[in-house]
N, C-alpha and C positions, 0 to 999 in steps of 0.2 A: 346504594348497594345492590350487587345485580340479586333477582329474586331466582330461588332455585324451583329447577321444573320438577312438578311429581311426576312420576308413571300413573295417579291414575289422572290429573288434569289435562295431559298431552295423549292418553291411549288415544284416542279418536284422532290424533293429526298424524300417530307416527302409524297407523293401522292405512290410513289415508295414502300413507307415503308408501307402503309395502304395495298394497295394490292399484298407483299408479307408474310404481316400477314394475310392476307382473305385468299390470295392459300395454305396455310400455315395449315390453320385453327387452329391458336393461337387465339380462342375468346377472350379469356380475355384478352388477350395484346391489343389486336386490339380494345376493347371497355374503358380499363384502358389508351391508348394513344389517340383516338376520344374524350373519355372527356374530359384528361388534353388539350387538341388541342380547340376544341371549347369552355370553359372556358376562357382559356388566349386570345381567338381572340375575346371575348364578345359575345359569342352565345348564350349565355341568358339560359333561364330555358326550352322555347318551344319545341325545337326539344328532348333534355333530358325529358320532364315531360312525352311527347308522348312518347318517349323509351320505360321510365320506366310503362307503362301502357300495353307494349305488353309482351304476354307469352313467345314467342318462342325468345330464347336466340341469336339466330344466326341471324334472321331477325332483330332483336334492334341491332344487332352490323353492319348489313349493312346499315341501315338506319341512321346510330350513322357515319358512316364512309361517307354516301353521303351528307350530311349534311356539311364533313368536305372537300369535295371535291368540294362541292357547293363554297363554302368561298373560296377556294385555287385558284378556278378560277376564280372569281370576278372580280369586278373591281380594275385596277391596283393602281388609284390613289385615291380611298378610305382605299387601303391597304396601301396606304404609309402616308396617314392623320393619319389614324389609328398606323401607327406604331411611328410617330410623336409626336401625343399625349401620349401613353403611351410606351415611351421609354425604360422607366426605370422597367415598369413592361415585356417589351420583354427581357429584360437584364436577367430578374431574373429567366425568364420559358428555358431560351437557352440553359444552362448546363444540365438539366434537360430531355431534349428532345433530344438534341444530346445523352447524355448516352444512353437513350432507342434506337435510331437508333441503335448504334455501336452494342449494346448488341447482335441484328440481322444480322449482318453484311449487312446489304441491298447492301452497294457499297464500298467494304474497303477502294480503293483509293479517293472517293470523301466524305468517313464521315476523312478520315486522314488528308485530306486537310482543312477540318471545326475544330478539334481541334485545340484550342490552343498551342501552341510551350512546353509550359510550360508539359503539360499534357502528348502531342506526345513523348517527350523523359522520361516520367515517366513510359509509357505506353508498350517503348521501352526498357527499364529496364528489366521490366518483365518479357517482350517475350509473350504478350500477342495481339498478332495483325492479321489482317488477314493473310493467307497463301498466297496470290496473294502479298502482299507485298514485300517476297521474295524468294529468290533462293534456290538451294539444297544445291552448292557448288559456291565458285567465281573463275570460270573457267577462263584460257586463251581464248581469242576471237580469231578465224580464226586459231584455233589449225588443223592441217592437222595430226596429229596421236595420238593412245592414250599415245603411249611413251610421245609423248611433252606436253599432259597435267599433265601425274606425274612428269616431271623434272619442273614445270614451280610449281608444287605443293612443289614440294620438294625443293627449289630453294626457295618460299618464307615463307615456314616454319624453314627454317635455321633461315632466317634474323627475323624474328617477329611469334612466336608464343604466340598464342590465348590464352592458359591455362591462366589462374587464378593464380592456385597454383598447387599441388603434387594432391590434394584431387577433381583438376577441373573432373567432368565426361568427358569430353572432347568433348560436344555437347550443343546447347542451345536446348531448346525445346519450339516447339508452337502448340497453340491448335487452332482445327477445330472443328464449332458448328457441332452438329450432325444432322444437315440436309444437313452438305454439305459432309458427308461423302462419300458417295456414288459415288460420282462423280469423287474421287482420286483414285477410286480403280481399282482393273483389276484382271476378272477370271482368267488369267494366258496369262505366257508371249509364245511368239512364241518358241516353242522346236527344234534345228535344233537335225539333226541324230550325229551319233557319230562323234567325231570330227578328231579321229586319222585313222590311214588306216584301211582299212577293208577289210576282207575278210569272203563271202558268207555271209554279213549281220550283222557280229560280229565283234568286236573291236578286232585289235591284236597289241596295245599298252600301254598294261599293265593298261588300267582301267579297274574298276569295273562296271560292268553293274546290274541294280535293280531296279522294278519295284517299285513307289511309289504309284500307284494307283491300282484300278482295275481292270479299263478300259484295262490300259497299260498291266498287268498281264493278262487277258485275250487275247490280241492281240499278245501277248511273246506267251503265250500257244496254239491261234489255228496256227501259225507260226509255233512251233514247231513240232504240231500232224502232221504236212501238209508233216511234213520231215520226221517221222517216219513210218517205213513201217509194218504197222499194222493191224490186222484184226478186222472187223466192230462187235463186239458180244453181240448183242442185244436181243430180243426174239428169236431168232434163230441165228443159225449159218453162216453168209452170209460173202464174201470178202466186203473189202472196197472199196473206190475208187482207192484205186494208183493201176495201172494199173500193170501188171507182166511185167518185163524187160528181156534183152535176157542177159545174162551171157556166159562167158568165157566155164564153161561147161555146157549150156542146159540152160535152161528154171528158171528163180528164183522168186517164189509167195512170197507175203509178211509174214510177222511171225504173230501169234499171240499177242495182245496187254500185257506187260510184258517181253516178253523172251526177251532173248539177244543171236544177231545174234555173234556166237561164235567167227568166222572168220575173222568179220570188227569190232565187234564192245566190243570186248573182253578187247583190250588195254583202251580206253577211261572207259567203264562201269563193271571194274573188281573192287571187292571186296576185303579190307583186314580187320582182327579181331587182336584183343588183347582181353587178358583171364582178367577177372574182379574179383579177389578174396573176395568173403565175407564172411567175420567173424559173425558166431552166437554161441548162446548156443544149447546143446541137449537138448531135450526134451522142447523146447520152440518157441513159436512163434516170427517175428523179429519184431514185434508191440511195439514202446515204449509209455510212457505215456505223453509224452511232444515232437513236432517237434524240439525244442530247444536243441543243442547237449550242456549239463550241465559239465563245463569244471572245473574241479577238481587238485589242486595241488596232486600229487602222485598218479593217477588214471594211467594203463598203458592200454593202447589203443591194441588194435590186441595180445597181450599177445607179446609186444613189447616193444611201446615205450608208456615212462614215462613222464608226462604233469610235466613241469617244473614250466611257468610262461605264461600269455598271453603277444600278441604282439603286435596286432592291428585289427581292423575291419573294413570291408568294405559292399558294400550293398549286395553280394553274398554270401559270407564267414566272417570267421575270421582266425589267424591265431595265433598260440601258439609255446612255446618253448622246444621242449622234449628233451629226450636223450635216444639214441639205445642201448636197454640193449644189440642187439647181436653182434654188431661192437664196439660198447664204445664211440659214437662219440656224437656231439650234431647234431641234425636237425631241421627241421622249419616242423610244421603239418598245411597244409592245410584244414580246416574244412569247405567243399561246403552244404550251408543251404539245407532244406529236402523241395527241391520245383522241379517242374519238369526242368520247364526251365532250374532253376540256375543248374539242377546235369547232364544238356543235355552241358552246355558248360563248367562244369567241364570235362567232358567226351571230349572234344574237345579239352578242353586245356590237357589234358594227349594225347590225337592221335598228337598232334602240339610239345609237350615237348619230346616225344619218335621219331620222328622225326627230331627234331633239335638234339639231344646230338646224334642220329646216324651218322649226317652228319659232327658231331664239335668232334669225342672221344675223342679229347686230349685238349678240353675245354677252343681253346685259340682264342672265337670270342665272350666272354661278355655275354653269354647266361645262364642263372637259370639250374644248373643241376637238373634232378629229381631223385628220388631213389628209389621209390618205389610209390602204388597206391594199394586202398582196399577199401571195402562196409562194415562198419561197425556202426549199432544201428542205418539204415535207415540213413546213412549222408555218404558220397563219399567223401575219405582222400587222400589225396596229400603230397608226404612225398619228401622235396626237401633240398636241404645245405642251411643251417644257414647265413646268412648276417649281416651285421650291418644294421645301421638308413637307410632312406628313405634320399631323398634330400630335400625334403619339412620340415621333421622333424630336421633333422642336420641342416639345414640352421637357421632354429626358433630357437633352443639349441645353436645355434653359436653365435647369434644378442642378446639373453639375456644374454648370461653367460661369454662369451667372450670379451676384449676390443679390440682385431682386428679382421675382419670376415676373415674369412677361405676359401671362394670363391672369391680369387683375379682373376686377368685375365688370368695371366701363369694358374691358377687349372682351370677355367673356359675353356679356349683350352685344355688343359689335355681331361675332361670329354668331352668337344665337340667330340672330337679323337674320342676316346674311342666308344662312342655312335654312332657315323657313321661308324665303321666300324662293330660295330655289325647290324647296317641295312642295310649296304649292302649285307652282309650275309645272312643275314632274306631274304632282297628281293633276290637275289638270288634262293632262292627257292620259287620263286614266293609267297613270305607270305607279308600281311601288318598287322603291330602290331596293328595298328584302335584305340590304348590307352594309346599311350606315353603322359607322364606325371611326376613332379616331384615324385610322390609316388610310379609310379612303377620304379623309379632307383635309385637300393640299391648302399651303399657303400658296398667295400669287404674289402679295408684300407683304415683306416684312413691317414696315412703314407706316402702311394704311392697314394695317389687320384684315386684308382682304383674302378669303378663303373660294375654295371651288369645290364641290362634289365632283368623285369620279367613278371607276370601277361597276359599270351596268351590266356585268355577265349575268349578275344572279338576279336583276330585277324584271319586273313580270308587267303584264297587263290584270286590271281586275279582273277580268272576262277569262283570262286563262286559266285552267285544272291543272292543280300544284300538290304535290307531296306537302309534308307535313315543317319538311327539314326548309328554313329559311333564317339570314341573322347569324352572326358569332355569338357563342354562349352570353356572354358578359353583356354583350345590348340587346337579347332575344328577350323578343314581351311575354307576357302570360300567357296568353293566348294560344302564341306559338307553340309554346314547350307543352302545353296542356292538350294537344291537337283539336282547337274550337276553330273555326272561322274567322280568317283574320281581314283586317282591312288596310287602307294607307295610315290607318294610326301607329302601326304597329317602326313606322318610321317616326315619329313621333317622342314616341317612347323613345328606343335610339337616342334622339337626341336629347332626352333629358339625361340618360346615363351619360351621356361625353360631356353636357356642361356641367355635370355635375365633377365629372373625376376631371375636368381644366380647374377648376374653383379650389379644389380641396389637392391633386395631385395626385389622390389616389382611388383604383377601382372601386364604384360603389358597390356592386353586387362581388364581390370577388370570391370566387366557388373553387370547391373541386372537383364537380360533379352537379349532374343535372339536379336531384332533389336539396342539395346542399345551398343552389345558387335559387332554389324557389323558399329554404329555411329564411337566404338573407334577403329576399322578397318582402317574405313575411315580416319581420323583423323591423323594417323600415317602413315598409309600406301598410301593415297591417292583414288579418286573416284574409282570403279569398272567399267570397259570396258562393256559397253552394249550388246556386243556379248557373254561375258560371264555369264551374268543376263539371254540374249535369252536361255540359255543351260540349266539354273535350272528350275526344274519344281517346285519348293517352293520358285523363287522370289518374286510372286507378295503375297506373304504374308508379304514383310518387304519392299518391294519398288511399291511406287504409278506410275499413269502412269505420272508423270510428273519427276519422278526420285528422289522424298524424300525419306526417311528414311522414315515409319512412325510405330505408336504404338497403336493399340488398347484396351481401358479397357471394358475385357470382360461386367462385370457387368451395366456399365454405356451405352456403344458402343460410347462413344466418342474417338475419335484419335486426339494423337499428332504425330505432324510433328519431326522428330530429325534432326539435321541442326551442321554435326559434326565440331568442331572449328580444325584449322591447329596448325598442328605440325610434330616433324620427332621423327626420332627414335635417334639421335644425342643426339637431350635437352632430350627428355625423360632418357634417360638411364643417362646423363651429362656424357659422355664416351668421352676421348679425341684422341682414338686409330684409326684414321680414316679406318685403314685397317678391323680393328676389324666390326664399325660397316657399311661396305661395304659388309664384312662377313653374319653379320647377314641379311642386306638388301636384298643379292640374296637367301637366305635362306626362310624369312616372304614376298617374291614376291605374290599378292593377285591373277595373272593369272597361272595358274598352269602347263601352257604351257611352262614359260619363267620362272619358278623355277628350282632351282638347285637341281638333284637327289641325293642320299647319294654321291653316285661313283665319283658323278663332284665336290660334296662340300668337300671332301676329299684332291684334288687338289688346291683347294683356298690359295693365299699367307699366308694365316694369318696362316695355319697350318702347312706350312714348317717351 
């Protein structure tokens, strides 16, 4: 039976709530809850008829509020007369007034304690409660490492997970009024320096180092001028600071700002070219009428190759199907859109494809051969061997058309093979692909389940200074999204999300938004190490300082809390190969430290 509230055990929270609507300066709350308040307590017309009699809106509401503070502190035992006599009329304003509390949050845990049982788990349903209510995660208590709170994680996600169904997000979510927003958040977390060895100030363990800001881009560059020995050339001609050093033969003055010191610094800052051949007509300019390269069945490109059929499109390019009138062969045409950007990293992906197939001639590490590269009608063409479907697409053609799927677990190890040792390769030469994904790995047979990596626009050297953005959501690491330094693991990762969603069929992290797709992070993989949250400089965009998940809607600025539910990657996948998914677990490891590189994951049981 619900317990009825007195005026005098609740004065102190509804007094609470008056002058958190005044600090507040919610007038009309504050003057719509002072009336319903003196009304129900019998305050008659007087102090309201005076109110209503003054102009200034904010003084009637103070006057309306002391009025109601006056009665709260009364006398006790005319409030208990009073609430004696009209019992039944306290009964009826109680539901009433408790909702407007709550609405405020004034005290979460002492308006929680004032609902009814009945309500509290209605309330509980929803997920609409305060955030002090509860927790990020339900951690092990007096956990002494982070290893023991993912086993204690993993450990009771085998036995009971939280999922719903197939379709759960794999998180509840809760909402924060938006005046309390403020107070979860955090300009940013503590950055410690690189994490791996270093020498002269620079990481020499294969991450990638990049400025997300441009503070930090400023402090990379007077850093770097400070090292370079250059002269000052200003309105005049004058030395700079760095002082002239004594050298081996005589005396050595700094260079001018530009040149390059022939003899130290030739190796590091040497130059190399590739010839860019472009196709025009005579007697005409290369201005077309449309950006749009207009793709025509029997139309032959470079007085070559002949447009067959189109392939597919992506946000850079597209891609179609010719054949070589001078070889006789069929090929795949690269068509990079007429933007600068997009034709700056086509250009990079022919420097990265002329590069690999010098290093692979005899084409037997999985890698996109190319065959040719030209500038024609203002669009940059890429002329590379012919493949079959994508895996994204073969897999979708296999679940409709087929009655048994084609990516069992023996083909599933196959392409794992396969794909790790073409990254080892890759890394090897210090390269990371930045955009493994099921679309860029074609099949070559159907037959032999033999696969290729392709698509190198977005992959980098270690050595190069990279923005933050690398990866499609859905196979982007921790690391990435959290802005820390990343390494060649972070392709790695990649590929444990694609063998995972060929195994199961469907996306493992599947998001609709960035903090959403780090809930089903957690969720499966377990909380994130605090030391590794210190290292991103775009943590405190998705984690508050109490260590929620949370979610801001731009338009509104209210946030939710995301409060991801437990599970493993065992139910998720319903895989009963334990080896298998031990496999993938050291593969989808969320610290980047304790991930397996291609080279280690190559030795794992599950592929002998």
């Amino acid at each position: 039976m619900t317990r009825a509230v007195t005026l005098e055990s609740d004065s102190d929270e509804l007094r609470r709530a008056l002058e958190f609507l005044r600090r507040h300066e919610l007038r009309g709350s504050e003057r719509a809850l002072a009336k319903e308040l003196n009304e129900r307590m019998g305050g008659g017309g007087g102090d309201d008829d005076e109110a209503d009699e003054a102009d200034d809106d904010d003084e009637r509401g103070q006057r309306m509020a002391k009025g109601v503070s006056a009665r709260l502190a009364g006398d006790a035992d005319e409030s208990e007369d009073e609430s004696e006599d009209e019992g039944e009329s306290s009964a009826s304003w109680q539901p009433s007034l408790l909702r407007r509390l709550q609405s405020v949050s004034v005290n979460g845990g002492a308006m929680a304690a004032m609902v009814p049982k009945e309500e509290a788990e209605e309330k509980a349903r929803t997920h609409v409660r305060s955030v002090s209510a509860i927790l990020p995660y339900d951690l092990l208590e007096n956990a002494s490492s982070y290893e023991e709170v993912l086993e204690d994680w993993r450990r009771k996600a085998e036995t009971a997970c939280e999922y719903v169904d197939e379709e759960d997000e794999g998180f509840d979510r809760y909402y924060v009024p938006r005046h309390e927003v403020r107070r979860h958040l955090v300009d940013t977390f503590v950055v410690d320096d690189c994490g791996g060895e270093e020498a002269g100030g620079e990481c020499v363990d294969g991450h990638v180092q990049f400025s997300p800001d441009m503070k930090a881009n400023a402090e990379q560059t007077t850093s770097a001028e400070k090292k370079t020995r250059v002269l000052d050339r200003g309105e005049s001609f004058t030395f700079g600071d760095v002082p002239a050093v004594d050298a081996d033969d005589g005396l050595e003055t700094p260079i001018p700002q530009g040149w390059v010191d022939s003899e130290r610094d030739a190796a590091s800052n040497a130059f190399e070219a590739f010839h860019l051949k472009v196709f025009h007509q005579g007697k005409k300019t290369g201005f077309q009428d449309s950006k749009d390269f207009i793709v025509k069945h029997g139309d032959v490109v470079a007085n070559r190759y002949k447009i067959i059929e189109g392939i597919g499109r992506a946000a850079f390019s597209k891609t179609v199907r010719a054949h070589d009138l001078q070889t006789n062969t069929p090929v795949c045409l690269k068509i990079v859109s007429n933007n600068k950007d997009h034709v700056d990293q086509g250009l990079d992906e022919i420097k990265l494809l002329r590069l690999i197939n010098a290093k692979d001639p005899n084409d037997t590490h999985g890698l996109l051969r190319m065959f040719d590269f030209f500038y024609f009608k203002e669009h940059l063409f890429i002329v590379s061997e012919l493949l079959r479907a994508n895996l994204y697409e073969f897999q979708k053609y296999n679940a409709e058309t087929a009655e048994t799927p084609y990516f069992t677990l023996s083909r599933v190890r196959c392409i794992a093979k396969q794909v790790l040792e073409s990254l080892t390769f890759l890394h090897s030469l210090d390269l990371i692909h930045c955009d493994l994904k099921p679309e860029n790995i074609l099949m070559k047979s159907y037959a032999d389940c033999s696969v290729k990596l392709i698509d190198f626009g977005s992959s980098c050297f270690t050595t190069d200074t990279l923005t933050s953005y690398a990866q499609s959501r859905a196979y982007r690491a921790p690391e990435v999204i959290i802005g820390a330094k990343y390494s060649q693991k972070i392709d790695v990762w990649s590929l444990g999300c694609i063998l995972a969603e060929l195994y199961s069929g469907r996306m493992l992290f599947r998001n609709s938004s960035v903090p959403s797709l780090l809930a089903r992070m957690v969720s499966i993989r377990g909380p994130f190490d605090t030391k590794l949250l210190a290292r991103g400089t775009q943590s405190h965009k998705y984690f508050t300082k109490q260590g929620f998940l949370h979610e801001i809607e731009e338009m509104s600025g209210t946030m939710s809390i995301l409060r991801p539910k437990r599970t493993c990657l065992k139910t998720r996948l319903g895989a009963k190969d334990d080896v298998f998914i031990d496999f993938l677990e050291k593969l989808l490891v969320v610290d980047p430290e304790a991930r397996l590189s291609a080279s280690e994951a190559l030795q794992h049981p599950w592929l002998s």
